[in-house]
C-alpha positions in Angstrom: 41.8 53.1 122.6 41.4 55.0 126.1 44.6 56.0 127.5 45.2 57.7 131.3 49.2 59.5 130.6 49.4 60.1 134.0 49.6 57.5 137.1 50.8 56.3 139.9 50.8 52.8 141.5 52.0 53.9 144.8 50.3 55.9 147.2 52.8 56.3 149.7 56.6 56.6 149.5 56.5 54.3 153.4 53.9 51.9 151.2 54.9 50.5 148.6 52.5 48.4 146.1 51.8 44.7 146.3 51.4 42.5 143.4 47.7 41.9 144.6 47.1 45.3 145.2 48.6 46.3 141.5 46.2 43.7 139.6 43.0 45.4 141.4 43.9 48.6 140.7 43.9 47.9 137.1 40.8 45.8 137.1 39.5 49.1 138.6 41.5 51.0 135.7 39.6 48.8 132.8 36.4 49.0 134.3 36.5 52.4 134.7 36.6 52.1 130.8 40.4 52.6 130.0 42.0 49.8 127.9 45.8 51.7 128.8 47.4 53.8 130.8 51.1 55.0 131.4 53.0 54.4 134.9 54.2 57.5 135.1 56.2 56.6 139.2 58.1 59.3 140.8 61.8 58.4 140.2 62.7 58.6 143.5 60.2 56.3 144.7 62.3 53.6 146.9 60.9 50.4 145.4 61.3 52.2 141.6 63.3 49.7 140.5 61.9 46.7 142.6 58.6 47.5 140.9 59.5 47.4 137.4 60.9 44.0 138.8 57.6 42.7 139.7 55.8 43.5 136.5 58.8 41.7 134.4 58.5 38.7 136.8 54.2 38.7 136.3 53.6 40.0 133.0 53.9 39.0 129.6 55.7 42.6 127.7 54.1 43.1 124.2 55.9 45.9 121.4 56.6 48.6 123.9 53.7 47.9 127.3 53.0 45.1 129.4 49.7 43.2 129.0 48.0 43.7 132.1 44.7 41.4 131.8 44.3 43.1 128.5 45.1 46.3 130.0 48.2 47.8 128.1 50.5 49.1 130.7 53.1 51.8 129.3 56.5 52.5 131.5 57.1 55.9 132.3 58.7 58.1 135.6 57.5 61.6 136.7 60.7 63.6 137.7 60.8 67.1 139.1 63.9 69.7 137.6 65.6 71.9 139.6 63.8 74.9 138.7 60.2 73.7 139.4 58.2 71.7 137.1 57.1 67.9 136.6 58.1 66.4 133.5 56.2 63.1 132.9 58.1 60.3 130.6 56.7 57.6 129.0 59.0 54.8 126.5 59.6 51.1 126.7 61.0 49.1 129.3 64.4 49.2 128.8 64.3 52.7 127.8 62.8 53.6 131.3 65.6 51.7 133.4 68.5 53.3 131.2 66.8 56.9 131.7 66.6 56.1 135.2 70.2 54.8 136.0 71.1 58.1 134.2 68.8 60.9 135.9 68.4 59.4 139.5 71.7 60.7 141.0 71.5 63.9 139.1 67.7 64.7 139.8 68.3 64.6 143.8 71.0 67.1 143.4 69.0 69.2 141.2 68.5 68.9 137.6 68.1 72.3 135.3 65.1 71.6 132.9 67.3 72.0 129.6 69.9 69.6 130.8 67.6 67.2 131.4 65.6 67.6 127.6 69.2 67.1 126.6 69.7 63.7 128.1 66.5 62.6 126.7 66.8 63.6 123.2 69.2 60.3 123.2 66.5 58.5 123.7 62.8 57.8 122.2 60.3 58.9 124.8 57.8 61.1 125.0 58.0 63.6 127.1 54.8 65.6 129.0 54.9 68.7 130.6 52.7 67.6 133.8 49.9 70.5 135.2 51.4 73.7 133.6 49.6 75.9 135.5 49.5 74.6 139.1 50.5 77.3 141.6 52.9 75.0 143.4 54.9 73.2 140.4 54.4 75.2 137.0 55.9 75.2 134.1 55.2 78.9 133.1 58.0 80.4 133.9 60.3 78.3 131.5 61.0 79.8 128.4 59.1 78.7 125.2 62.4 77.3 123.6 62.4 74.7 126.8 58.2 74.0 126.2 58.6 73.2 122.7 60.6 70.2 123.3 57.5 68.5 125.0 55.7 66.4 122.8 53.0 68.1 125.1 50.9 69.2 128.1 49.0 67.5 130.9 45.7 68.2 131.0 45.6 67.6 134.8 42.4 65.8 136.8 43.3 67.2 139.7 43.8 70.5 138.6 40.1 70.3 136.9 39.0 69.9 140.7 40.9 72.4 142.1 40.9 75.2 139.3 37.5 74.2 137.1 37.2 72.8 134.0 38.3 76.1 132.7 41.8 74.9 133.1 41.4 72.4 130.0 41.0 75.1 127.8 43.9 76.9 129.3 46.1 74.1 128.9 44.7 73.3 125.0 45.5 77.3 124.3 48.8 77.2 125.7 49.6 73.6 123.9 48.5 75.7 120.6 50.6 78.7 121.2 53.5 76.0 121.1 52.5 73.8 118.9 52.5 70.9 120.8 49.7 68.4 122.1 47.7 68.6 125.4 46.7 65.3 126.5 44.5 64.1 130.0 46.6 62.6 133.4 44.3 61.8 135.8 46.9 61.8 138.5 45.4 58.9 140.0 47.2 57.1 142.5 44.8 55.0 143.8 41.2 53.1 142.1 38.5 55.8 142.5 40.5 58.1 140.6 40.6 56.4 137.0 38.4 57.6 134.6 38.0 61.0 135.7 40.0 62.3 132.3 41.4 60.1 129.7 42.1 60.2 125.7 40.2 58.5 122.9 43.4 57.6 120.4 43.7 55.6 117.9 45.0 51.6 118.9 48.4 52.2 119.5 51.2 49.9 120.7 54.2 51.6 120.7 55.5 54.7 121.5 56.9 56.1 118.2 52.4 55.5 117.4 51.8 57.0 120.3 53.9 59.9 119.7 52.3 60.5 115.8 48.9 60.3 117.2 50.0 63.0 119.5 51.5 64.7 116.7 48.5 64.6 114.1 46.4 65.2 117.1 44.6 62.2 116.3 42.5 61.9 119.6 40.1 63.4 121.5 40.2 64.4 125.8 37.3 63.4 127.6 36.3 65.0 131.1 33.9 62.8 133.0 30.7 64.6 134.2 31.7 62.1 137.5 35.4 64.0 137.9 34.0 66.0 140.8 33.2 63.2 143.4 36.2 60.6 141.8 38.4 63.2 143.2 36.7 64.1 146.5 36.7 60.1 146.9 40.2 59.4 145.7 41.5 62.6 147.7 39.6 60.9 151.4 41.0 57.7 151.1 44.5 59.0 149.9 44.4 61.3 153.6 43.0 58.1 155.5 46.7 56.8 154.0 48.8 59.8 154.9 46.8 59.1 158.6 47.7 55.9 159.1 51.1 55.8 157.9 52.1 58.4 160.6 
């Protein structure tokens, strides 16, 4: 199975996704070679809600994804904490909307790192420390007591781009100092994108399987010789966005 941990249906908060526009952007997904992905949506998205709407009304749910054309779909949110750092999480439907009823209000106020591991250890979800190292929003500067409690790291496409593919070894070493997993997140947000980095796992349906493969390490991150010019791509059309939206 080829799994993408890190995406986003939306491109623009002022835009959100159609139906339409959601079932091409996983045909793109699959024929970029992926047969899942997770929907890892900023929380405070407006349509957050409204969109996990749409896929309950157009999708059949199987164990703990939807079925997406054969694509399995896995919910998940991205939410920033309060002292930098994006922290990607990824469980089953109803999991999702009970995390996000719980951590919207507090997340736009702020919400510390540690208080927010606490909440989720209540629930079953994995939980990915996204693009460790990015300059902007790292996660460096937490202590290692807070990083352990990741099931583990984003190996980040975009970072790839930006820093080289020396950042994949970076992000393996710093999984390994922690003992915890270091998995690829294309950070794609729209179709060129897919397929730059993903994860060869074994078939998983569920996220307590997805969460021993993790464990065991039972997969393998792949870095497409293509990452480059998907990014340049995906990166144009994303500003043509930004452009017209104004």
């Amino acid at each position: 199975m080829q799994i993408d941990f890190h995406t986003h249906a939306n491109i623009l908060r002022k835009s959100p996704i159609t139906l339409d526009e959601f079932i091409q952007k996983m045909e793109e997904a699959s024929l970029n070679g992926l047969n899942a992905l997770a929907l890892t949506e900023d929380i405070n998205h407006p349509n957050f809600t409204s969109f996990y709407d749409m896929l309950d009304d157009n999708f059949t749910y199987e164990d703990d994804y939807y079925n997406v054309n054969g694509l399995k779909v896995f919910p998940g949110m991205r939410v920033e904490v309060k002292e930098k750092g994006t922290l990607l999480i990824i469980a089953d439907r109803a999991t999702i909307k009970l995390i996000y009823k719980k951590v919207k209000d507090l997340q736009e106020k702020g919400i510390p790192a540690d208080d927010l591991l606490r909440l989720l250890n209540n629930y079953n979800a994995l939980k990915i420390g996204a693009h460790p190292f990015r300059e902007s929003n790292p996660w460096l500067h937490h202590s290692e007591k807070t990083l352990k409690q990741f099931d583990a790291f984003d190996i980040n496409g975009k970072d790839l781009y930006k820093y080289g593919h020396n950042m994949k070894a970076e992000v393996e070493a710093l999984a390994e100092q922690l003992q915890i997993g270091a998995v690829g997140g294309s950070h794609a947000s729209q179709r060129f994108h897919y397929g730059c980095i993903f994860n060869e796992f074994p078939e998983c349906k569920t996220i307590d399987q997805l969460r021993k493969a993790v464990k065991a390490q039972e997969y393998k991150v792949h870095v497409s010789p293509f990452l480059y010019p998907k990014i340049k791509a995906a990166n144009f059309v994303n500003l043509f966005f930004r452009k017209k939206a104004v």
